[in-house]
ROMARVEX-144022 format. One record per residue (C-alpha): x, y, z; residue number from 1; residue in three letters; chain. Coordinates in steps of 0.05 Angstrom, whole numbers, plus 5000, padded with zeros to 4 digits. Last residue first. Example, Ala and Ser with C-alpha at 12.3 -4.5 7.8 and 13.67 -1.06 7.14 Angstrom:
<rs>
     X     Y     Z  fiza  lumke  kelo
  5273  4979  5143     2    SER     A
  5246  4910  5156     1    ALA     A
</rs>
This chain:
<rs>
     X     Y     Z  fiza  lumke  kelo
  0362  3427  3123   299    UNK     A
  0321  3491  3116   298    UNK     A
  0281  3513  3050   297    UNK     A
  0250  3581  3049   296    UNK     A
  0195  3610  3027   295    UNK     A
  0185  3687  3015   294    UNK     A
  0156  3731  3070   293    UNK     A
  0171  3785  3048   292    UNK     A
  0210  3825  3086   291    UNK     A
  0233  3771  3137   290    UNK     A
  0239  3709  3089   289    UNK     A
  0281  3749  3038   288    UNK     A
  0327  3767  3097   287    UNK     A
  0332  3695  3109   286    UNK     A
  0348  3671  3044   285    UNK     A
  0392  3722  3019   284    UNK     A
  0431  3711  3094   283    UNK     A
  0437  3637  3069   282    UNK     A
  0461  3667  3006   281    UNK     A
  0514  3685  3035   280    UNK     A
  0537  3634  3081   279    UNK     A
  0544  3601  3022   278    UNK     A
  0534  3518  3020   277    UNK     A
  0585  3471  2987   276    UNK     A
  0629  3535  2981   275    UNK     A
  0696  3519  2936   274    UNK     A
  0658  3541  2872   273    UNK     A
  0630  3614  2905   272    UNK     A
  0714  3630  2896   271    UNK     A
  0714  3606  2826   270    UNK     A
  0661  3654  2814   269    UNK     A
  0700  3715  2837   268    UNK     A
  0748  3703  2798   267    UNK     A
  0705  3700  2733   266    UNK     A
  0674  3770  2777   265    UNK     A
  0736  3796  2765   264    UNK     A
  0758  3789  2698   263    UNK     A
  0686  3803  2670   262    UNK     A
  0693  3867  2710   261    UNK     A
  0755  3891  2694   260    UNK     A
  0750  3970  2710   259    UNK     A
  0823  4002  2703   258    UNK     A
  0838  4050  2754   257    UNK     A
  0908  4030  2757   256    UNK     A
  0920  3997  2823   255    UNK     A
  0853  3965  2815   254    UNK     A
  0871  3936  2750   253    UNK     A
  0944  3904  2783   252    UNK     A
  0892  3877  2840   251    UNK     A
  0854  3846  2796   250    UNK     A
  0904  3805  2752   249    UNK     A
  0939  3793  2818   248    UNK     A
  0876  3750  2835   247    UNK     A
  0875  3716  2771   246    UNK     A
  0948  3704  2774   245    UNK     A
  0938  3664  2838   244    UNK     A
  0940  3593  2826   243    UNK     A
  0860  3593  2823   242    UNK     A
  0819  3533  2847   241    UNK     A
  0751  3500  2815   240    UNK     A
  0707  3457  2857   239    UNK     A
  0650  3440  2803   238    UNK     A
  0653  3367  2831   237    UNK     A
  0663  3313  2760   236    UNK     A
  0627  3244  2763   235    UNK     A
  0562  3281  2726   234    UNK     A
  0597  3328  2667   233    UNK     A
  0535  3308  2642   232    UNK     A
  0567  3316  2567   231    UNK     A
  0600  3255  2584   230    UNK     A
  0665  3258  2612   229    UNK     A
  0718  3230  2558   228    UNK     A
  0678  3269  2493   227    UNK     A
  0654  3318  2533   226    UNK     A
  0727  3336  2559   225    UNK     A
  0754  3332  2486   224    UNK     A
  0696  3378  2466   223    UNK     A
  0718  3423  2522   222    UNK     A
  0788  3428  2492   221    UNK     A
  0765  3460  2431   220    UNK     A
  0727  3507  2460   219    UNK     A
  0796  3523  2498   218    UNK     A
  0837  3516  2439   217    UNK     A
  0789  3579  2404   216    UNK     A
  0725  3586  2360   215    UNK     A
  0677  3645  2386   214    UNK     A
  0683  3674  2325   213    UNK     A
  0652  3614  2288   212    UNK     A
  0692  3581  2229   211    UNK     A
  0694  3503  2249   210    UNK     A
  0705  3504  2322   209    UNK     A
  0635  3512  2338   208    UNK     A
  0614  3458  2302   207    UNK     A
  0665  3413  2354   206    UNK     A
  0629  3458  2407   205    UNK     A
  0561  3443  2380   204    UNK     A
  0577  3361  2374   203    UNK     A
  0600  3357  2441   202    UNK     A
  0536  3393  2471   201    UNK     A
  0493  3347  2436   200    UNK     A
  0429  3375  2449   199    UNK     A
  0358  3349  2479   198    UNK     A
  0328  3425  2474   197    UNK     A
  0280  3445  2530   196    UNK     A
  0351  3488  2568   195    UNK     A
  0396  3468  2626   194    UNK     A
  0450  3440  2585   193    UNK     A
  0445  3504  2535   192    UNK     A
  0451  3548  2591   191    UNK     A
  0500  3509  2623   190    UNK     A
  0544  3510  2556   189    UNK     A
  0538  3596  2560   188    UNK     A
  0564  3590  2627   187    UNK     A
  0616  3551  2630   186    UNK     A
  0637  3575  2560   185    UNK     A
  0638  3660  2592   184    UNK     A
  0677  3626  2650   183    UNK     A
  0730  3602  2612   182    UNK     A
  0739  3660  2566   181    UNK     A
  0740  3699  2632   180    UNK     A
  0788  3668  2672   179    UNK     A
  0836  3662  2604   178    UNK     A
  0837  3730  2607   177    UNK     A
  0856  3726  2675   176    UNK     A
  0923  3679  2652   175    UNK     A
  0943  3731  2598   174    UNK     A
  0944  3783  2655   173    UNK     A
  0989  3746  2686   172    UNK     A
  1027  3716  2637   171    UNK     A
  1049  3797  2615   170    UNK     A
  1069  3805  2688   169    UNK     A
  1109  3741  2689   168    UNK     A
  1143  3774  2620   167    UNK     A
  1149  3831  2641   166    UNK     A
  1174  3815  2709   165    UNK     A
  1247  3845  2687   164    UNK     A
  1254  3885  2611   163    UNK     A
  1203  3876  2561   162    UNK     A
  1166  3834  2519   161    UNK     A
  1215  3775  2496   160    UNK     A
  1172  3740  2445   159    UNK     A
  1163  3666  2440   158    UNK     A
  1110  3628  2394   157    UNK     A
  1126  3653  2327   156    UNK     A
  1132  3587  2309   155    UNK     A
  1122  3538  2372   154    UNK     A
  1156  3554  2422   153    UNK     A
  1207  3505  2469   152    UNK     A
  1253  3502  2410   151    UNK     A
  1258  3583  2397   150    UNK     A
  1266  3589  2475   149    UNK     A
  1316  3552  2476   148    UNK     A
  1359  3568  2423   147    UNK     A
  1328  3646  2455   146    UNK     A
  1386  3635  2519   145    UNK     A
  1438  3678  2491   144    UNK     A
  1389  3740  2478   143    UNK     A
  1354  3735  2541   142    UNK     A
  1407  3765  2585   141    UNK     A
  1440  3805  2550   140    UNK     A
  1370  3840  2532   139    UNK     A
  1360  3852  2605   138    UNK     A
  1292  3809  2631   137    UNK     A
  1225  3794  2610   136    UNK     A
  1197  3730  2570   135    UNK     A
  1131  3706  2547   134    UNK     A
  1133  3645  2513   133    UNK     A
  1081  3602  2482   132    UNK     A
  1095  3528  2486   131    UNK     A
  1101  3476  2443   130    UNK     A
  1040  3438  2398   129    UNK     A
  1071  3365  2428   128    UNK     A
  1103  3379  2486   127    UNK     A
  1064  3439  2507   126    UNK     A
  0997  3402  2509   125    UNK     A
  1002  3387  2587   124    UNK     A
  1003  3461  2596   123    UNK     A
  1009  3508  2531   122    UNK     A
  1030  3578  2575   121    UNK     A
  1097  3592  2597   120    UNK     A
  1120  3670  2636   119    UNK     A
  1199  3666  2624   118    UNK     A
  1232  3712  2675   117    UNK     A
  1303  3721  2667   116    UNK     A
  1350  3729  2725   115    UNK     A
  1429  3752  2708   114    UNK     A
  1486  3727  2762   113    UNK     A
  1533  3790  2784   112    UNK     A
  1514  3789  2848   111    UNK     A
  1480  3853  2861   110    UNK     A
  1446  3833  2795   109    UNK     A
  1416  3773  2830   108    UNK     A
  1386  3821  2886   107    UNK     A
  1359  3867  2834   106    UNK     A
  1330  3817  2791   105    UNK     A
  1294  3783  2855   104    UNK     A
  1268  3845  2871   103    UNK     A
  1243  3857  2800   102    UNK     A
  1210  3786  2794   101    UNK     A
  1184  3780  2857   100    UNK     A
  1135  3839  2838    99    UNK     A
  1122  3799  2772    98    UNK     A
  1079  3746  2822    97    UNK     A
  1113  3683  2791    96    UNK     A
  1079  3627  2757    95    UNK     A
  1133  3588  2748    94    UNK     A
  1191  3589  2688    93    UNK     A
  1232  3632  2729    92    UNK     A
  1308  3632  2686    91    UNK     A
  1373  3638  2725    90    UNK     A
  1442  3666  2687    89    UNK     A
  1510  3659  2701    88    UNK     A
  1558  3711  2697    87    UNK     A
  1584  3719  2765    86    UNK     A
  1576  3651  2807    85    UNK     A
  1528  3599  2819    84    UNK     A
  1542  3540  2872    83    UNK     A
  1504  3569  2934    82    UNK     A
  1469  3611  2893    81    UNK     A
  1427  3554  2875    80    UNK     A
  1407  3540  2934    79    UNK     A
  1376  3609  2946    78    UNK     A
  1334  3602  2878    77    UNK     A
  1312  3538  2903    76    UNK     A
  1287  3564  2955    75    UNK     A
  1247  3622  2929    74    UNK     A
  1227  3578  2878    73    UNK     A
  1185  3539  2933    72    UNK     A
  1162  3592  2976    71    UNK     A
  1132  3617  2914    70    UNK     A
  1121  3590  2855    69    UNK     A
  1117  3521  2835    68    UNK     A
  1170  3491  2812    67    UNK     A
  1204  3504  2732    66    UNK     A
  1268  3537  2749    65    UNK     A
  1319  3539  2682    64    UNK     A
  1384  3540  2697    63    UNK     A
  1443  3572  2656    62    UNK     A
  1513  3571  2661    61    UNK     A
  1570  3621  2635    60    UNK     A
  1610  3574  2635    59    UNK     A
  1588  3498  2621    58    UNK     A
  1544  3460  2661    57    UNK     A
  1554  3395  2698    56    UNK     A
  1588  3419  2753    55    UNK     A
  1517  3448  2771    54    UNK     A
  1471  3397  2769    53    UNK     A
  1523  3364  2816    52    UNK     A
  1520  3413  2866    51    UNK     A
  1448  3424  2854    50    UNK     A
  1441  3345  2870    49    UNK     A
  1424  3276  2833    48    UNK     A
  1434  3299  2759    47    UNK     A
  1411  3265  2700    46    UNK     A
  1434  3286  2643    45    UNK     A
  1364  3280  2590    44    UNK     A
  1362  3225  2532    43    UNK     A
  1304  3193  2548    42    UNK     A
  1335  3146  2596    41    UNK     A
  1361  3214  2640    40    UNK     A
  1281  3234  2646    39    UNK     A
  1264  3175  2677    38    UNK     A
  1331  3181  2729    37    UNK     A
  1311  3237  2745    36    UNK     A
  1238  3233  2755    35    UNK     A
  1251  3168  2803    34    UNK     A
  1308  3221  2843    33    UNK     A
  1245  3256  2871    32    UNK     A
  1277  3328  2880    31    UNK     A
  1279  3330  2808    30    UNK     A
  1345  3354  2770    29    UNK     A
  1358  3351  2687    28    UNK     A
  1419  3373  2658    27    UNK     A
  1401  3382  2581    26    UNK     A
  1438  3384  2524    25    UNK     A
  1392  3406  2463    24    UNK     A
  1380  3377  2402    23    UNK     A
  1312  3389  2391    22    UNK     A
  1285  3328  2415    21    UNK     A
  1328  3338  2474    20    UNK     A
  1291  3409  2488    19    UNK     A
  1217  3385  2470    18    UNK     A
  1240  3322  2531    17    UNK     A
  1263  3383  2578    16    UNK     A
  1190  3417  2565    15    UNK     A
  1153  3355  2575    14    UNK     A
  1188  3347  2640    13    UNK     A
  1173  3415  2665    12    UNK     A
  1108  3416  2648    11    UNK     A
  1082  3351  2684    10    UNK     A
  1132  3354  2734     9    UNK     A
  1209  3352  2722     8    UNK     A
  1234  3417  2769     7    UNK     A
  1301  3442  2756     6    UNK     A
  1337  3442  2689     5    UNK     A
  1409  3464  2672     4    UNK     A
  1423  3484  2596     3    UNK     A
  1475  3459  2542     2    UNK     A
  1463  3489  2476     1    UNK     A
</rs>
């Protein structure tokens, strides 16, 4: 089928080229015309505007957003409606807080133009493994546009879970689980690093990988990152950011009494990463000094 793509960065590019592999017509759009006209010699339409992204679809259309969200689908979004009209459909592929989501479904519907929200995990390896799919939205919505979503996925790697923001809501909380598998390696692979034993970190989490339970892509990943790093990790800063989902993760449990405490304090900890020195423990420090006595180091 013949879809409209916006956004070509590192997903969204690999996604369009898994789409024309497949078979699939796609009208590609980058803000930076060099991505378009990349994409276009690899079999992609390139297209230089909205307007002419666009004219270059079929009835009923359907464009795929894949930029960051935000302030930044929310504009695109509004362009787009500019040239849209009854019938046509918009798919999130971003990161989207679900809450946008249903607003933005309501507005759209208002319109007569259908919004599907398509939460997309497999990063930079999507292109070659494919990507896992969560989608929400209306049924008559989703059910035209699963060609594509069948050929983005690996097998039975898409699922529409429920009507709109379920599927951004259902990435969400996929994305905080994946806080806390990554912190519970961090730190068990420290405590190894920091222990007597001279061992080959690489080498455990390849063994690792061959029948333990606590095998999984992401172990797998971090004896790829040994492998190109060094097991010293040593030209690397242990600055790490959140793109939000963690944080939403958190709030959604608070809003339903449910305790998440590995969830959390994973967030937490990426937080204490962006502090070269914490105020925090500084206070530790001193209070520490004035009951007790204990020694303290100063700069």
């Amino acid at each position: 089928m013949r879809i409209g793509f916006i956004g070509l960065g590192r997903m969204g590019a690999n996604m369009v080229r898994r789409l024309v592999r497949d078979g699939h017509e796609v009208v590609a759009y980058n803000r930076t015309p060099e991505k378009t006209t990349e994409i276009a010699g690899e079999g992609a339409i390139g297209s230089f505007s909205i307007a002419e992204l666009v004219s270059k679809l079929e009835k009923p259309r359907a464009v795929w957003v894949m930029v960051p969200a935000g302030d930044a689908t929310e504009a695109q979004i509004h362009e787009l409606l500019e040239h849209l009209e009854s019938g046509d459909t918009i798919i999130d592929g971003g990161n989207t807080n679900f809450h946008d989501d249903v607003r933005r479904h309501t507005a759209l519907a208002a319109k007569g133009i259908r919004y599907v929200d398509a939460g997309v995990s497999g990063g930079v390896w999507g292109l070659q493994v494919g990507y896992c799919l969560m989608v929400g939205g209306d049924a008559d919505a989703v059910t035209p546009l699963e060609p594509i979503f069948r050929s983005l996925a690996p097998k039975d790697g898409y699922l529409h879970v429920g009507g709109p923001g379920a599927g951004h809501y259902v990435k969400m909380v996929h994305n905080g689980i994946e806080y806390g598998l990554m912190q519970a390696y961090a730190e068990g692979f420290e405590i190894m690093h920091a222990g007597d034993y001279e061992l080959d970190l690489g080498a455990i989490s390849e063994l690792w990988m061959q029948g333990s339970v606590v095998r999984s892509w992401l172990l797998e990943l971090l004896g790829l990152a040994f492998k190109s790093n060094g097991q010293d990790l040593e030209h690397l800063k242990g600055w790490v950011a959140d793109s939000g989902e963690g944080r939403w993760t958190v709030q959604e449990a608070i809003d339903h009494d449910v305790p998440a405490p590995v969830i959390t304090l994973s967030l937490l900890t990426r937080f204490r990463s962006r502090q070269d020195d914490s105020y925090g423990a500084k206070v530790l420090a001193a209070l520490r000094n004035e009951f007790g006595g204990h020694e303290v180091k100063t700069e």
